[in-house]
C-alpha positions in Angstrom: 7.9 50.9 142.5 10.8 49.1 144.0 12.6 51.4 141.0 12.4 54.9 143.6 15.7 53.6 144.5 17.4 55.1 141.6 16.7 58.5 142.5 19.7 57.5 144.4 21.6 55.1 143.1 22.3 57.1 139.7 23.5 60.6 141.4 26.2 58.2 143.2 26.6 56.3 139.8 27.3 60.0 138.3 29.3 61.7 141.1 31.8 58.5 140.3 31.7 58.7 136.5 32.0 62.7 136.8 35.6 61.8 137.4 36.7 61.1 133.9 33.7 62.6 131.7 35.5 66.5 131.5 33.1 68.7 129.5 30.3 66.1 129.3 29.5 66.6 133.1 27.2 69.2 132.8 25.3 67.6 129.8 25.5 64.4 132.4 23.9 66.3 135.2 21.2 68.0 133.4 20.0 64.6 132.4 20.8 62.8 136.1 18.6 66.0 137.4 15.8 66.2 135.2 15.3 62.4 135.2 15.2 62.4 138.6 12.7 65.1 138.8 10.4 63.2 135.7 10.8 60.3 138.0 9.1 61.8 140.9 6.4 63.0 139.2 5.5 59.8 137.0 5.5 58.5 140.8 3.3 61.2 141.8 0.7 60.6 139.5 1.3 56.5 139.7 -1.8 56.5 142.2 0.2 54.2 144.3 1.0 55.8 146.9 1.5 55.5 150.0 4.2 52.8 149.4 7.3 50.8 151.0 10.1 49.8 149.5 12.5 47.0 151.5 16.4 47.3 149.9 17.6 43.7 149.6 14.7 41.8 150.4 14.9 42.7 154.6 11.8 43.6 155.7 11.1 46.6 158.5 12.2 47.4 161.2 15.3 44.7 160.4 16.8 46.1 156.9 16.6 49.6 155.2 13.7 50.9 153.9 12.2 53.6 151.5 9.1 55.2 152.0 6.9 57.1 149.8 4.1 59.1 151.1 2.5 62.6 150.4 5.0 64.2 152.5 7.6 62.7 151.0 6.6 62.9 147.4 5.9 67.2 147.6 9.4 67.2 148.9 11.4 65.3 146.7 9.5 67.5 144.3 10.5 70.8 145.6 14.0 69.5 146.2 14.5 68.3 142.7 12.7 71.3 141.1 15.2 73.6 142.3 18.0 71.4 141.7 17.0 72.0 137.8 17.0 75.7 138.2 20.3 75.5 140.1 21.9 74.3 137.1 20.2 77.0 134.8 22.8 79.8 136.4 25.3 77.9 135.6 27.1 79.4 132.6 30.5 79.1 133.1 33.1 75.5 133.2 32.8 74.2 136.3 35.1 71.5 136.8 34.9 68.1 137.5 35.2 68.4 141.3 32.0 70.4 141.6 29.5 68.2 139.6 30.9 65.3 141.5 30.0 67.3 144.7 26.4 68.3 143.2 25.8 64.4 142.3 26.6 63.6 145.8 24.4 66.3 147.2 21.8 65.0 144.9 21.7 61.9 145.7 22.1 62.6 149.9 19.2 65.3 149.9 16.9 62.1 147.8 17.4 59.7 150.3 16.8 62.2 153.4 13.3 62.2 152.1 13.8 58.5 150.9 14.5 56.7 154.1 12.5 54.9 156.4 15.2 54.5 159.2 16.8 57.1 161.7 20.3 55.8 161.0 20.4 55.9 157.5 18.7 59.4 157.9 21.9 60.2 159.5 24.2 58.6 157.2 22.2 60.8 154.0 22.9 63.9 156.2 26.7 63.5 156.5 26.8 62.9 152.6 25.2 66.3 152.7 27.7 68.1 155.1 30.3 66.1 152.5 28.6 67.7 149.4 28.1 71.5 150.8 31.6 71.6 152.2 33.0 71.2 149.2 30.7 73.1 146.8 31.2 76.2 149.4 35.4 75.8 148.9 34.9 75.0 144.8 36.4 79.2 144.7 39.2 78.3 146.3 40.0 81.6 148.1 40.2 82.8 151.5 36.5 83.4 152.0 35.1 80.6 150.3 37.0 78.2 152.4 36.7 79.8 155.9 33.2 79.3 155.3 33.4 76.3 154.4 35.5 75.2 157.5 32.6 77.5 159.8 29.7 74.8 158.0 32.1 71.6 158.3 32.8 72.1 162.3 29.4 72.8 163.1 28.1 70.3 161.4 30.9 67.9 163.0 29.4 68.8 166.2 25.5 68.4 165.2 26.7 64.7 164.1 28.0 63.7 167.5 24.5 64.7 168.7 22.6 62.8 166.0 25.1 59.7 166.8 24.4 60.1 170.4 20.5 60.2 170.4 20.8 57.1 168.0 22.7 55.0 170.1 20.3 56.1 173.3 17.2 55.1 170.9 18.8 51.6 169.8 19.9 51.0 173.2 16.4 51.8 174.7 13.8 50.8 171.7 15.9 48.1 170.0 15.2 49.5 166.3 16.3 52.1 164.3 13.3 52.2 161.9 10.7 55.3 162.3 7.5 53.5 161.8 9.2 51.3 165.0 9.9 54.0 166.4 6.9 55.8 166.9 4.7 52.8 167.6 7.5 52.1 170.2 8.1 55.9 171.8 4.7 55.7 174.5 7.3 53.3 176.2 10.0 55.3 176.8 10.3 57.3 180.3 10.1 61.3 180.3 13.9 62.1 181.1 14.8 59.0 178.4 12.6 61.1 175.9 13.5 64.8 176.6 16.8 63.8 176.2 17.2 62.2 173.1 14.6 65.1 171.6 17.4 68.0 172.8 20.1 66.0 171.3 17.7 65.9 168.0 17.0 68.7 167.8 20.4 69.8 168.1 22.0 68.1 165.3 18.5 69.1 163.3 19.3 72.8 163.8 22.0 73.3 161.6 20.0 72.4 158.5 17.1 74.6 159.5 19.7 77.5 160.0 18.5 78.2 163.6 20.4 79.8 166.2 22.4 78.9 167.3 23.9 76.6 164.5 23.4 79.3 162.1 26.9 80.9 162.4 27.8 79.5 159.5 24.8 80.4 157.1 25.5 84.0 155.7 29.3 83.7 155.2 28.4 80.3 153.1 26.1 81.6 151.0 28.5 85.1 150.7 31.7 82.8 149.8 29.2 80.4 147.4 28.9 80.8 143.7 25.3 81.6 142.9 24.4 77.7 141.9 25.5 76.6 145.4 23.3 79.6 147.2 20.1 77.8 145.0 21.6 73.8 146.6 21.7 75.4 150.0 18.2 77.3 149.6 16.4 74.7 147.7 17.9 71.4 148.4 19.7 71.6 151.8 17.1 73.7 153.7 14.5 71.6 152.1 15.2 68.4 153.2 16.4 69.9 156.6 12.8 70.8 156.8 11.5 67.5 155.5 13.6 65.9 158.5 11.6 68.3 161.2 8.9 67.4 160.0 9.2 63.7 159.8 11.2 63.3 163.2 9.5 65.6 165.4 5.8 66.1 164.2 5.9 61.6 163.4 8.4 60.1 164.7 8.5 61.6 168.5 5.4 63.0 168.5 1.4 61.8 169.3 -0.8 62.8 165.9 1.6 65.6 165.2 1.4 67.7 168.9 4.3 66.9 170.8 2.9 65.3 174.2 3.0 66.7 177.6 6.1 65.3 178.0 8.0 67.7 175.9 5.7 70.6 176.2 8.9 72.1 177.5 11.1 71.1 174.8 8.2 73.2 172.5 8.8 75.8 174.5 12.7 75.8 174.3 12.2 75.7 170.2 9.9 78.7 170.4 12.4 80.8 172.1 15.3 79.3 169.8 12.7 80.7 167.0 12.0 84.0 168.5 16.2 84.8 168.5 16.5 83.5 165.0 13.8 85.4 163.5 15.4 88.7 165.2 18.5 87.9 164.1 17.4 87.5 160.6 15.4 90.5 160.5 18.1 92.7 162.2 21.0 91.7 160.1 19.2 91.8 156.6 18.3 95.3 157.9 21.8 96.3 158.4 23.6 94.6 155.3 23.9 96.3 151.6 25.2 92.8 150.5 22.3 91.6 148.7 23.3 88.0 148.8 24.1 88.6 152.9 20.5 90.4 152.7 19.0 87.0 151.3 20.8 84.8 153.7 19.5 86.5 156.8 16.1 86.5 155.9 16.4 82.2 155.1 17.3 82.4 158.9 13.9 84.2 159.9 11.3 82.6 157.2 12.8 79.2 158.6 12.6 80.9 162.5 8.4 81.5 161.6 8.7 77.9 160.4 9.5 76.4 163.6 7.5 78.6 165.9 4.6 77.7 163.3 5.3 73.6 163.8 6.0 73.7 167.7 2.4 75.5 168.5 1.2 72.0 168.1 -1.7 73.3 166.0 -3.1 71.8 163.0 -3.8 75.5 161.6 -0.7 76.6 162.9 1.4 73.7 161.0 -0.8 74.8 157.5 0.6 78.0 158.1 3.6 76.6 158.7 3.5 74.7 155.3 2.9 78.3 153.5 5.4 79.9 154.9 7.7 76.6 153.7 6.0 77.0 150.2 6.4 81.0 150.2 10.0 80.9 151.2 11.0 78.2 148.2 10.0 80.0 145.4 10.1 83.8 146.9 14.3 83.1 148.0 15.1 80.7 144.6 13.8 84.2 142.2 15.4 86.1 144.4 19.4 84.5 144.1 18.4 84.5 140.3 17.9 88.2 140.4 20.8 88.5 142.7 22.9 86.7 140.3 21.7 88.7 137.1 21.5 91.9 138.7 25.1 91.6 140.2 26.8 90.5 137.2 25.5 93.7 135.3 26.2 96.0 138.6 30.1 94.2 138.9 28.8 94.3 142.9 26.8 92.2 145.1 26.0 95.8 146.9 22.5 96.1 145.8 22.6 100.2 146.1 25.0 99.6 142.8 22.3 97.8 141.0 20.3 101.3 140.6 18.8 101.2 137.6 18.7 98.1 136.8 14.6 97.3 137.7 14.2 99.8 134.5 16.4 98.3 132.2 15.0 94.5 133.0 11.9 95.1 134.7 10.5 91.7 134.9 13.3 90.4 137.2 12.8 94.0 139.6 9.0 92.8 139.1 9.5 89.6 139.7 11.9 90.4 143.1 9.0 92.9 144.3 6.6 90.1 144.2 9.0 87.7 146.3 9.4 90.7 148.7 5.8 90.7 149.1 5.0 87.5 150.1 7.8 87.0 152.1 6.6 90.4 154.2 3.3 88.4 154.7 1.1 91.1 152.5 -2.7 90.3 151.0 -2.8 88.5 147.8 0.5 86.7 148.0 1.4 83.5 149.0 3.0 84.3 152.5 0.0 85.9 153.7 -1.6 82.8 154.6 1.1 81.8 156.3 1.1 84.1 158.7 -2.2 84.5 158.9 -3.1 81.2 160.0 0.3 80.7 162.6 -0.8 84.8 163.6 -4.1 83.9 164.3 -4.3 80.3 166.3 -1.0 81.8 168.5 -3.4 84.7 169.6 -5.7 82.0 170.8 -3.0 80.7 173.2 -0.7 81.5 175.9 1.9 84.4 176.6 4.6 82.8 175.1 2.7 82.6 172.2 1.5 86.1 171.6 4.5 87.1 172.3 5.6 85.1 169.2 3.3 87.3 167.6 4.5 90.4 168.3 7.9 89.2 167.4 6.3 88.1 163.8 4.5 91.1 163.1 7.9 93.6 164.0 9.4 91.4 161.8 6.7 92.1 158.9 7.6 95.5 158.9 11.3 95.2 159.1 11.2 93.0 156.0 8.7 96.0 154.6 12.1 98.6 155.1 14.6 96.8 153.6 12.9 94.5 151.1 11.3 97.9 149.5 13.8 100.2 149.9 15.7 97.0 147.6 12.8 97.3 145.1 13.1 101.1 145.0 16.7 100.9 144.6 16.6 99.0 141.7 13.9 101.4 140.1 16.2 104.5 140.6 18.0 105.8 138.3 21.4 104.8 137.6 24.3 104.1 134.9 23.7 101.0 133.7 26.2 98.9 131.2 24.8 97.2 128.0 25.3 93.3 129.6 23.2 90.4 127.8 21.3 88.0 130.5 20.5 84.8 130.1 16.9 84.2 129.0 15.8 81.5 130.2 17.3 83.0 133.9 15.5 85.5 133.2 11.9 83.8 132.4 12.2 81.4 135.0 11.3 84.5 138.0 9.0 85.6 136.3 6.8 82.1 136.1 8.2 81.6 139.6 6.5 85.0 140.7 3.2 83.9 138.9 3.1 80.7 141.2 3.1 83.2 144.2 0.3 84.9 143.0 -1.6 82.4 142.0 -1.1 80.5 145.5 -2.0 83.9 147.0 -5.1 84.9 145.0 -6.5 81.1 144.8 -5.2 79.5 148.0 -7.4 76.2 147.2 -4.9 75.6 144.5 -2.3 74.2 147.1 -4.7 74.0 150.0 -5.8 70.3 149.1 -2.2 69.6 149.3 -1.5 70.6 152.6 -4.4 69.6 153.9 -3.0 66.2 152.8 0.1 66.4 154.3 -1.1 67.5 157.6 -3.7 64.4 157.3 -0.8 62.3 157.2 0.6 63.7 160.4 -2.4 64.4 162.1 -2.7 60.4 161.0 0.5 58.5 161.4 -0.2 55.4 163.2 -2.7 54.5 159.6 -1.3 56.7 156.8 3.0 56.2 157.8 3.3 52.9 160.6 0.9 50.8 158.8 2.3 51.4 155.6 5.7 49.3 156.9 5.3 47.4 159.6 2.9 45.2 158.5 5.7 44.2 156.2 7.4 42.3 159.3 
């Protein structure tokens, strides 16, 4: 399988060719994307995996590395499923700059998932921060470029963290590789430890849209042409979770609880997800801009996220895995509707779009469902989410239960403004004679039937979590064993 690598190497290959190929880009990057994504799964049903790929011949911890594992397989899945249905809205000529952007952002959010070592991690990241820079200014106006600037400067200052806590890991471990890493972190002190985890986490925060590294999150998805709001939903926040996962719950972490040692650092991300969650809820309340409306409530599903993974709770983390799972298909139906629905409404103001759930009901259907899950309600896939992080934080201490409290006000929040949405779009209204795409308007409807079936049969993606969390719960056997015996 030494062949993963191209999942990589061909974005780049792409982003440089994308230069001169003109009108043949988009033809270019539907087949780049959808081999990428046919790649993945011909590796997911290979039956080879867990596997380890060394580039060049140098073997871990010494040369770079690509690892496959369960983990890392369901997210380059998710990651390059939406980058498919990104380029479904795209009806319009987009010039050369942007798919050489989207090639790069392709290929950066691959290898996030890809690598086996902290510093090429790092290096994958940047290319992000490049890629979603750029794809944020492609408008060219005022807005689209202050936001882009917000993203670039706060991601400039998460890199200077990321750089530090690498240098204080080389300097005190001698490797840069994860598996090395993890069988070598017992020996690091407890001041040498909290400190490169805050500086982690840190540079980590931007990505997961956290406060408070999140400033830049609703004006970039505002500014962003619909395609770029599905790459920073479905490909950005993805492999920003992928990265949590894999460095905190793996990497710096005993079988997936963080040790007593950083108890207090698990404490500090709880409250970080307690403000984020808040300010999601509150400002999604408050908005009429649908895409704002959207953005905000990323911020709090990725807020429950965190609290879910820092309970240090194998329940907890599968509820944390549902919420992931909920999220990614509720929020990528929901910027297709937005994106239909404001094109017939001329307005991203969803109390223009009146009307518009009778005249296409399947998207307004399709939206309600999303809402639904997202809300945490029976029958949907974000009920088990919450259900299981609900229930095991009740079973713990204040801080906890308070994180309860904080997620149920937050349910019924999300219950006013995500159905008085729905209702709006049943209302009556004018409504102009405008022809939608069909396949953009097929694709939430299938999405939507995903949630349900996820919600009504939860043992259809279960078994997969289950796996996943075996993995962590596991590392030392199912991640360091896989590479290190390679030395």
């Amino acid at each position: 399988m030494n062949s993963i690598v191209f999942l990589v190497v061909i974005p780049i290959i792409a982003a440089f060719l994308s230069l001169f190929l003109g009108k043949v880009n988009k033809l270019i990057a539907y087949i780049v994307t959808i081999f990428n994504l046919s790649f993945s799964v011909v590796v997911l049903v290979s039956g080879k995996i867990p596997f380890n790929v060394a580039i060049g011949g140098w073997r871990a911890p010494y040369g770079i590395n690509f690892v496959v594992t369960d983990i890392t397989i369901f997210f380059l899945l998710l990651i390059n499923v939406a980058a498919v249905l990104s380029l479904t809205t795209i009806k319009e000529h987009m010039e050369y700059q942007f798919y050489a952007f989207y090639f790069i952002l392709l290929a950066a959010t691959n290898g996030m998932v890809l690598t086996g070592d902290i510093f090429n991690f790092y290096l994958f990241t940047e290319l992000t921060t490049f890629a979603i820079g750029g794809l944020v200014a492609y408008k060219r106006d005022r807005l689209a470029t202050g936001a882009s600037l917000k993203y670039l400067i706060l991601s400039s200052t998460a890199s200077i963290f990321s750089l530090a806590a690498i240098g204080l890991i080389y300097k005190t471990l001698g490797t840069l590789n994860f598996a090395d890493i993890a069988s070598k972190i017992s020996n690091l002190n407890k001041a040498s430890l909290s400190l490169i985890l805050i500086l982690f986490i840190s540079s980590m925060l931007v990505e997961l849209k956290i406060f408070p590294f999140n400033l830049w999150v609703v004006k970039a998805y505002d500014a962003s042409i619909p395609a770029v709001n599905l790459f920073l939903h479905g490909m950005v926040s993805t492999a920003g979770v992928y990265g949590a996962i894999r460095i905190l719950l793996m990497v710096f972490s005993k079988n997936g609880v963080m040790s007593d040692q950083s108890s207090n650092i698990a404490n500090i991300l709880i409250l970080l997800a307690f403000i984020t969650v808040m300010i999601g809820e509150i400002g999604a309340l408050t908005e009429k801009n649908l895409i704002k409306v959207l953005a905000f409530s990323s911020m709090a599903q990725l807020g429950i996220f965190l609290f879910g993974i820092s309970l240090g709770n194998y329940e907890a983390l599968k509820g944390a895995f549902y919420i992931v799972i909920s999220n990614y298909f509720a929020k990528l139906i929901m910027f297709i509707v937005a994106k239909n629905y404001s094109v017939v409404a001329g307005s991203r103001n969803y109390n223009a779009m009146k009307g518009l759930g009778r005249k296409y009901p399947g998207l307004a259907i399709a939206f309600t469902i999303s809402a639904l899950s997202l809300m945490g309600m029976p029958f949907f896939a974000g009920f088990w989410g919450k259900l299981s992080i609900v229930g095991n934080a009740l079973l713990m201490d204040k801080i906890a239960i308070t994180g309860v409290i904080i997620i149920l006000i937050s349910s019924v929040i999300e219950g006013v403004y995500y159905l008085r949405i729905s209702h709006t779009f049943f209302s009556d209204g004018n409504i102009q004679d405008t022809k939608l795409s069909r396949i953009n308007c097929v694709l939430p409807i299938i999405l939507a039937a995903v949630i349900l079936i996820i919600g009504i049969y939860p043992n259809s993606i279960e078994n997969i979590i289950w796996t996943m969390i075996n993995e962590i719960q596991n590392t030392p056997e199912k991640y360091i064993q896989v590479i290190l015996p390679l030395k």
